[in-house]
N, C-alpha and C positions, 0 to 999 in steps of 0.2 A: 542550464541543467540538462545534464541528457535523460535520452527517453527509459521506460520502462526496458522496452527494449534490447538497449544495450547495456543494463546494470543486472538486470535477471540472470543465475546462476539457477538451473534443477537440482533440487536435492538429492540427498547424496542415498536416502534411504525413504521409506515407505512415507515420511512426512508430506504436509502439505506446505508448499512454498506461498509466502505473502511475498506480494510488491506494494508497496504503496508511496504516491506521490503526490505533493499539494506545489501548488503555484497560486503566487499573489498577481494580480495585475497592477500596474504601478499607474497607471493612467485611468484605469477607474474605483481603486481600492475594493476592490472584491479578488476571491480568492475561489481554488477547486482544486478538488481532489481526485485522487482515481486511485483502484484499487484491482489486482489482480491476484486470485488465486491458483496456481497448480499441482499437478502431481509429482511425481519424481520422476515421471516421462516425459515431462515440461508440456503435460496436456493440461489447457484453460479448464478452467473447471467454473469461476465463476468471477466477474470480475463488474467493476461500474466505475460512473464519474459524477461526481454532483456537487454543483456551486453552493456554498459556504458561503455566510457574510463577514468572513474574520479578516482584516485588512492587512495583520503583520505577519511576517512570516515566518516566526516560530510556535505561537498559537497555530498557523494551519496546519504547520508539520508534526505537532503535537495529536491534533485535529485526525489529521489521516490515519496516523498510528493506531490512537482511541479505537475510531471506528471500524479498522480493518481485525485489532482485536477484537473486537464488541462481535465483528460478524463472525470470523473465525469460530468464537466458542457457541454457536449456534452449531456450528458445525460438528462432528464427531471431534471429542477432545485425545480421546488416546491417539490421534494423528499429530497432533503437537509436541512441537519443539520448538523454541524461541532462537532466532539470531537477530541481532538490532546493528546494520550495515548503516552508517552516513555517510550520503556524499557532500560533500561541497560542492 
């Protein structure tokens, strides 16, 4: 899976850009996620990682989604705008 890194695009207007990405481990079924936020300058603004006990890998990716929404609308919401990018 590649990184955050190289699938992050800055937006295109005053929004704030989510990354989010979970990985399962196959060799001890634990899972984690990570999460970045930024500007439309592609400045962090605020971002974390933190282990999950979910073992399959559509509940994590559910999982990360969830919780990067859940943090977002803490946030100022008239900075929102939704786009939903999968990779494979």
């Amino acid at each position: 899976m590649p990184s955050l890194s190289t699938q992050r695009k800055a937006p295109v207007t005053l929004q704030v850009c989510l990354n989010v990405d979970g990985v399962v481990s196959s060799s001890s079924d634990t899972s984690s996620i990570k999460e970045l936020f930024r500007d439309r300058n592609d400045i962090w603004i605020l971002g974390f990682t933190k282990a999950i006990g979910i073992p399959d890998v559509l509940h994590t990716e559910l999982w990360t989604v969830l919780t990067g929404l859940e943090l977002g609308f803490t946030m100022d919401s008239k900075l929102w705008r939704f786009n939903l990018t999968v990779n494979k």
